[in-house]
N, C-alpha and C positions, 0 to 999 in steps of 0.2 A: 662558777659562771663559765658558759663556755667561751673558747674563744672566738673571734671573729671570722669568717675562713672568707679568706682573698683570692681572686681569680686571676691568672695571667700574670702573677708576680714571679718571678725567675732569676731572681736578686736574692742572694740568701740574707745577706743583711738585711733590707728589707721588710722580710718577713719575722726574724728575730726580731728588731724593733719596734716594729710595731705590733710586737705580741700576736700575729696572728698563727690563725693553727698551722700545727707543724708536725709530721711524722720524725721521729730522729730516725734519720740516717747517719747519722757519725759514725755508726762504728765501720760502716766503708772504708775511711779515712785509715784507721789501721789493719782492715783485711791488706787493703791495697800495699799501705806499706811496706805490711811486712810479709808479706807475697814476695816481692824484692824484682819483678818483673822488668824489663826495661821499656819495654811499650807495651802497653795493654790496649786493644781494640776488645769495647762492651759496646755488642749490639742490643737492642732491645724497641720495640714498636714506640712511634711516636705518643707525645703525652706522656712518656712515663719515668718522666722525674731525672732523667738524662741532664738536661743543661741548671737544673736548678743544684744538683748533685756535684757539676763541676764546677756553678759558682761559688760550692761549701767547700770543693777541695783546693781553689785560688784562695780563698779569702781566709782558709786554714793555715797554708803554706808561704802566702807571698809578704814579702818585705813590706811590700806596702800596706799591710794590714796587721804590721807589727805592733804586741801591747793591744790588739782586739779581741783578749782572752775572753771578753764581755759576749762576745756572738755564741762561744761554745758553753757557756758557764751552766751547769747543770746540767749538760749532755752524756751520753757515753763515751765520746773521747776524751772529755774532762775530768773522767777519772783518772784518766794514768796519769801519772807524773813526769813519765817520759816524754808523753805527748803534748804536756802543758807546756814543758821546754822545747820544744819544736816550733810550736806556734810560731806564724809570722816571720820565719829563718831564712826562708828560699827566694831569687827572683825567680817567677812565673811569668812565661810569656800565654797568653790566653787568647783563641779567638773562636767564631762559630763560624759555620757556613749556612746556616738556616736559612739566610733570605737571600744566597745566590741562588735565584730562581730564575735566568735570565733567558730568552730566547735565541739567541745564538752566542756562538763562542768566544767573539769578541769581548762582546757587551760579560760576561760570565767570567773571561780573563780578566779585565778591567776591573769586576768587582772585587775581585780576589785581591787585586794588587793595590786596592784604594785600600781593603781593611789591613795589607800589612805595611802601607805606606802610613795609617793613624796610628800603628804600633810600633813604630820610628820616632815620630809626632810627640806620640807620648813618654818615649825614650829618649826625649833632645839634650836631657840636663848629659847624655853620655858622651856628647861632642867636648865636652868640657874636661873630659876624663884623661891625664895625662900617661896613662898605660896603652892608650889607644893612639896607636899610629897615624901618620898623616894621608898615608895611600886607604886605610879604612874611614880615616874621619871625608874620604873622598866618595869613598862608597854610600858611607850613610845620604851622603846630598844627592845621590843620582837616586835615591830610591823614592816614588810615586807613582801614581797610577799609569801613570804611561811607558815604565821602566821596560828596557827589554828583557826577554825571557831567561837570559842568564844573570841579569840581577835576581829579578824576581823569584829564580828558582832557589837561588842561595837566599836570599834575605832573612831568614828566621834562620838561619845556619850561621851567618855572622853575626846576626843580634845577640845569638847564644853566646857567640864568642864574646862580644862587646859587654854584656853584661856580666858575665863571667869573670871580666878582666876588672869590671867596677866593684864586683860585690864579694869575688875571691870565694866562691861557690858556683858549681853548675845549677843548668838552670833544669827546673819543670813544664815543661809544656801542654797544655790541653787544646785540642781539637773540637770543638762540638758538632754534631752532624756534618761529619765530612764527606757524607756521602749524596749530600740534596742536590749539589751541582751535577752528578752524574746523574742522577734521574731524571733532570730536566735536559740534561745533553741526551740522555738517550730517547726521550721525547718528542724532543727536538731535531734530532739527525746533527748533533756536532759529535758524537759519542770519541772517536777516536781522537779528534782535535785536543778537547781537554783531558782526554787518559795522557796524553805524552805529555802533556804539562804538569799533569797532577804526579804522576808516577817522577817527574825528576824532583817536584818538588818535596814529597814526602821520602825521598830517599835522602835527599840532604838536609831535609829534618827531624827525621827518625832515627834512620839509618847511619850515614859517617858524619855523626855528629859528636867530636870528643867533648863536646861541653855539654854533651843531655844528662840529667842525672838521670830523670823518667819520665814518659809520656803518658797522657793517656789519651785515647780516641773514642769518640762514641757517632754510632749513628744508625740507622735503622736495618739496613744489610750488611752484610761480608761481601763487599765487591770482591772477585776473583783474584785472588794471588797472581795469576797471569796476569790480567790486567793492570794493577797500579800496585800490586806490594810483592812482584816477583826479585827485587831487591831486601827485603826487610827479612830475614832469619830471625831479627831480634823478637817480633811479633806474637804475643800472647790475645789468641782469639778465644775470645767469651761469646758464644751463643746463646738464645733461647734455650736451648738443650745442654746446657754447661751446670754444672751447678756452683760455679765460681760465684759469688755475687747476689745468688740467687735472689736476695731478699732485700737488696739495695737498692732496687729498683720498682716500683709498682708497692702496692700496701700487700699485706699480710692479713690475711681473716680477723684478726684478732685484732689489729690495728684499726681495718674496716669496725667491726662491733665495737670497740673502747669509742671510736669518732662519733659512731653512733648511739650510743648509750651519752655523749658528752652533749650532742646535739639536740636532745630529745628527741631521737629519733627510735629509741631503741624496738620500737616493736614493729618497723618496719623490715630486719634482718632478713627473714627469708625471703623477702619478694627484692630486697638489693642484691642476696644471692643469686635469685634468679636471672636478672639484667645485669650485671657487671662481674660476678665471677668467670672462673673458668680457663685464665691465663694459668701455664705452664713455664716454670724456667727448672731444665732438670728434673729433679726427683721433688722438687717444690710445688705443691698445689695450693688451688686457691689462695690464689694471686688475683687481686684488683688492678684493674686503670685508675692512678687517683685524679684523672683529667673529669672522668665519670662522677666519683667519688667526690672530689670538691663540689663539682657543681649540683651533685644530689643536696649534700650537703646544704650546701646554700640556700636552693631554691625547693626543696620539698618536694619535687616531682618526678617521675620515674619519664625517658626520654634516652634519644638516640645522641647523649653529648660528644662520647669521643669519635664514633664510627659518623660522626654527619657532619662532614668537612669536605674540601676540596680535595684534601691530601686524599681520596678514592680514585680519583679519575684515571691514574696508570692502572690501576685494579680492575678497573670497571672496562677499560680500553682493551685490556689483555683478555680477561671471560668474553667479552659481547664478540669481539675479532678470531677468538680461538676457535680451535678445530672440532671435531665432533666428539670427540672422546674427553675434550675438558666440558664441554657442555654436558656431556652425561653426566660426568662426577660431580658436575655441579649443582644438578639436579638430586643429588642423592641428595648433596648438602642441604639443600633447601627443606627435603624433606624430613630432615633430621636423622639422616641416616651417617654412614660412616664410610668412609673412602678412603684404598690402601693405595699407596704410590711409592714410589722410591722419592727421597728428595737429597738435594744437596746444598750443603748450607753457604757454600761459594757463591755467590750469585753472579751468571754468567751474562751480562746484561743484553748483549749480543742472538744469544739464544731466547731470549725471553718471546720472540715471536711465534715460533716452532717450536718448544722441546716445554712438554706437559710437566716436567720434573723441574724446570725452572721456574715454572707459571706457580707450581705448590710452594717451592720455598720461596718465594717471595711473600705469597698469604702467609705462609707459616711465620715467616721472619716479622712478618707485619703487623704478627696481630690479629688476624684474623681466621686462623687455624690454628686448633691445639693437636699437641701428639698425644693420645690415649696410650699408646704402644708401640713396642716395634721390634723387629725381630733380633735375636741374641746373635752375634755376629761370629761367637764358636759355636753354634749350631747350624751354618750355615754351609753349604759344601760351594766347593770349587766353582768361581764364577757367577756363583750366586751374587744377587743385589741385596742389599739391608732394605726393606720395604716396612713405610709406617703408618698407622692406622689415625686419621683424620678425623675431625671432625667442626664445626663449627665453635666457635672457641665460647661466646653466648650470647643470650637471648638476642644483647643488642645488636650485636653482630649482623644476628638471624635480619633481625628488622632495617636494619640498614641494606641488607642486600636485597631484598624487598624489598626496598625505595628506590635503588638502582635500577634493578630490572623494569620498575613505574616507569621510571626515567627516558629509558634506550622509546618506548612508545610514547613519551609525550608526543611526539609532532605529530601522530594520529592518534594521541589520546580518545578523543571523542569517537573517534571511526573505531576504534580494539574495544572501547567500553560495545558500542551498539553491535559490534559483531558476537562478541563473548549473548550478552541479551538475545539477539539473533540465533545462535545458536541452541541456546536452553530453549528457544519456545519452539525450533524446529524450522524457523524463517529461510528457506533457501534460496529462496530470490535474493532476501538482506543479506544473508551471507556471503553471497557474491558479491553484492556492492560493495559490502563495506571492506571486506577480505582487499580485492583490488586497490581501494586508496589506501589502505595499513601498506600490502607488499610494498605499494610506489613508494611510499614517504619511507621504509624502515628496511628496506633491502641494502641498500649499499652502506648505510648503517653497519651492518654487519657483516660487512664485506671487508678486508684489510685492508685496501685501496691498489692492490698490488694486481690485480687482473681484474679485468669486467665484471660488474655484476652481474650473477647469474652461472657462474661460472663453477661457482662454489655454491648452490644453493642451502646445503644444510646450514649452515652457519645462520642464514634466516631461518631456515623451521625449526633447530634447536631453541634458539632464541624465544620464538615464539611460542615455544611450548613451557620455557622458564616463564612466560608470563602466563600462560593457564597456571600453573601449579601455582604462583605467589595471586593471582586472581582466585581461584576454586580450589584450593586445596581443601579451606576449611567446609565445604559442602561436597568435596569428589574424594576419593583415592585416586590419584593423577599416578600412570604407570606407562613404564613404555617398555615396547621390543625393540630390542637393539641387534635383530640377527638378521635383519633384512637386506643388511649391504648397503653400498650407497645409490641414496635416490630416496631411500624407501626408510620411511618412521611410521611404528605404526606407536597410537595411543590412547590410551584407556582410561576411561576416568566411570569409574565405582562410586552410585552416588551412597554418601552414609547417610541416608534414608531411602530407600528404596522406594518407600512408599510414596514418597513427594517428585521425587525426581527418576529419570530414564538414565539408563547407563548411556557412555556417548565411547563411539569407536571412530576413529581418525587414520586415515594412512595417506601418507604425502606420496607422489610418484611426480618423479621428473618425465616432460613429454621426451620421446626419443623416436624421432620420424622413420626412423627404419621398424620401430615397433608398431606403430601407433599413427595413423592418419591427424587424426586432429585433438586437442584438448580433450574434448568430450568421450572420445576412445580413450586417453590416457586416464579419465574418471571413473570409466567403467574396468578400467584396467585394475584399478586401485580398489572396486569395490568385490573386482573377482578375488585379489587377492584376499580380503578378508574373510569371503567364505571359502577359500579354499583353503585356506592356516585357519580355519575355525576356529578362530576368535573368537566369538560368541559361546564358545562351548565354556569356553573360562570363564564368564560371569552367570550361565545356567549353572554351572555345579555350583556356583556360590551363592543360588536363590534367586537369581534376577529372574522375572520368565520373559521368555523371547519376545514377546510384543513391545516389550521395554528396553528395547536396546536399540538402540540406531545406530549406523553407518555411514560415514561421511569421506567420499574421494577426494583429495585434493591434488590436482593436476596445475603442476606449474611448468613453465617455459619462460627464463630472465625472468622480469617483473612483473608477469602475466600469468593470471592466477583465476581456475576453474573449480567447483568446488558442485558435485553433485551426492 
């Protein structure tokens, strides 16, 4: 019979209890151990099995779950004997940062010091502890949410101490998503505020902490060592690309197919392949999201479950705002093609506006780009960068970033559907109309907000050309030149059926008064250009015949848009 599969349960008790399904993970519990690491940071994309992983490694470890050999019994760490006698041995201090999602720094400070004022709260019986001094039993009562920042920074630094002093063992510590505060600070515009709070406070709890035994941290980047762990030498970082762990996180092929053979599902396999495969940790393939995975599970239907969330919107902000050369590779992506970049697994959150190499490792750290490849770094000569081959990590992926790029034209939805129509039938009166209320509503959209609109016009025609390809891929070959320089895109779309449909040729040109009198000069500018880069000659070798291919100028100035 199979088991039950529960949704959003993050409690490992929990879910042993009440018998519902369950991947083991335990043997984590003794990688980790006997690894002998002092702090471990495991990044790995949200959903995957992160905080349910550390509620199995508290409730393994900690005192307070002492004699709950019951939770592991018939697991892989209930083999060893060694392990059975560990059980339950350690105090554990434990907390998450997942829902400090706060809009400024304040309110984000605050939250921080409310969750380790409840882990005081729930350490009160330690006022009673006569190994504890009277100037600390003085500290314990200065500590809540409103404590100043040299309490707050120490407070898990003395709690170690204090229960150390009670239970005559160092303690273990876990972190979960310690990094969601910084991406709402960098969101937000507090980003340095909470780096200087965060960085003293993880140094005095990591770092010169004689009472840690071992920590562990997880969360979905490697914020920069400059930024908040330029103190921590102790620090064992596990990436995406590590093969530490590889398999403690996310399901395993074979994990996936036993779930589904359990579930009655089993003759579904290669089409769950298709939508939920394709993650990467290390030299480990075919790796699942089990966020996807449960809910197939459950529900029988194939859908956008992990990638169709809020947690997009930094993602979606960073592609739709970037510069012209992430919109290109962005476009490959859509296409299903593959895109080489250098990336670096520090995430420098500072740079994430400007530098194409931050924009990648963050998709990559995220989950949303797998590494196919990359290059041997003793074959590399002097100066050289390691550059690695990309690509969409899968299906759902695909289909989530298609609903994104829907998204950026909802507020002229109706006007981008009637212009795209407008288009295929050759309408060029419609195409002006309706071109002009898309620019107005969807230009500073794509603008960073950092100068005028119009100032930066690619950033709108890229954009716009992401939504022909996720609009008409499946009825065009969607292509573009990318040797025009700025101003100027041109773009191609091959219909695959020639016989039903006309090839369409596009080329954008910014007005420029020293070239060009008016709009309509800057149109016909745009359409010299394409016969004179004979464009056209590229879709005649390929069978089109000339009467079938049109040319289309598109002459913009700010939000004002000509199109002959």
């Amino acid at each position: 019979m199979a088991r039950n599969v529960a949704i959003g349960i993050q409690q490992y008790n929990e879910i042993i209890e009440k018998n519902c399904f369950y991947v083991d993970k335990t043997y984590f519990i003794r990688e980790w151990w006997e690894n002998n690491d002092s702090v471990t940071l495991i990044n790995r994309p949200r959903r995957f099995g992160k905080t349910l992983n550390m509620s199995m490694v508290e409730q393994f470890f900690s005192v307070d779950y002492a004699n709950r050999g019951d939770l592991f019994e018939g697991l892989s760490i209930w083999e060893d004997e060694k392990y059975r006698q560990l059980q339950g041995t350690y105090p554990v201090i434990s907390l998450s940062f997942a829902n400090v999602k706060e809009k400024d720094y304040r309110s984000s400070r605050k939250k921080i010091c409310q969750m380790i004022a409840e882990l005081y709260t729930r350490n009160s019986f330690l006022l009673d502890c006569p190994a504890i001094e009277a100037g600390d039993r003085e500290f314990m009562q200065r500590i809540s949410a409103d404590m100043d920042d040299v309490d707050a920074t120490m407070a898990i630094h003395y709690l170690s101490k204090f229960l150390y002093l009670y239970y005559g063992k160092k303690v273990i510590i876990l972190l979960d998503e310690y990094d969601t505060p910084m991406q709402e600070a960098f969101v937000d515009g507090y980003w340095d505020d909470l780096v200087t709070f965060t960085r003293s406070l993880f140094n005095s709890t990591f770092k010169t902490n004689p009472w840690l035994e071992r920590g562990i941290m997880t969360g979905i980047t490697r914020v920069s060592k400059e930024s908040i762990f330029s103190d921590l030498n102790n620090l064992e970082v596990v990436t995406t690309t590590s093969d530490k762990y590889a398999t403690s996180f996310g399901f395993t092929e074979e994990e996936v197919f036993a779930a589904l053979d359990e579930c009655g599902l089993g003759e579904q396999k290669e089409e769950v392949k298709r939508w939920y495969d394709g993650f990467i940790f290390g030299k480990h393939k075919d790796i699942y999201n089990p966020w996807s995975i449960l809910n197939f599970l459950d529900k029988g239907y194939f859908t956008t479950y992990w990638a169709n969330t809020s947690a997009n919107s930094l993602v979606g902000k960073l592609i739709r705002e970037g510069k012209r050369g992430i919109k290109e590779k962005f476009e490959n992506l859509l296409r299903g093609e593959v895109i080489r970049t250098a990336i670096d697994e520090q995430i420098v959150y500072n740079q994430l506006n400007g530098s194409e190499k931050a924009i990648w490792s963050l998709l990559l750290a995220s989950g949303y780009l797998k590494v196919l490849s990359y290059d041997n770094l003793e074959h590399l000569r002097k100066g050289q960068k390691q550059m690695y081959e990309l690509a969409l990590t899968n299906y759902e992926v695909e289909c989530m970033f298609e609903g994104m790029v829907h998204d950026w034209f909802m507020e002229a939805e109706e006007d981008y559907n009637d212009f795209i129509k407008a288009m295929l039938q050759n309408d060029i009166k419609a195409m002006n109309a309706y071109m002009s209320r898309v620019s107005l509503s969807t230009f500073s959209y794509f603008d960073t907000g950092k100068r005028p609109s119009g100032e930066e016009p690619e950033r709108f025609y890229h954009g716009f050309v992401l939504g022909l390809i996720v609009d008409l891929q499946g009825r065009y070959i969607i292509t573009s030149n990318r040797e025009s320089g700025f101003g100027r895109y041109d773009v191609m779309l091959e219909p695959r059926e020639p016989e039903k449909d006309d090839a369409i040729i596009l080329e954008f040109k910014v007005h420029d008064p020293e070239d060009e009198e008016t709009l309509k000069d800057t149109v016909q500018a745009a359409l010299t250009q394409i016969e004179e880069k004979q464009y056209k000659e590229q879709l005649i070798a390929r069978g089109i015949p000339a009467e079938h291919i049109r040319s289309y100028g598109f002459a913009f100035e700010g939000k004002t848009v000509m199109i002959g």
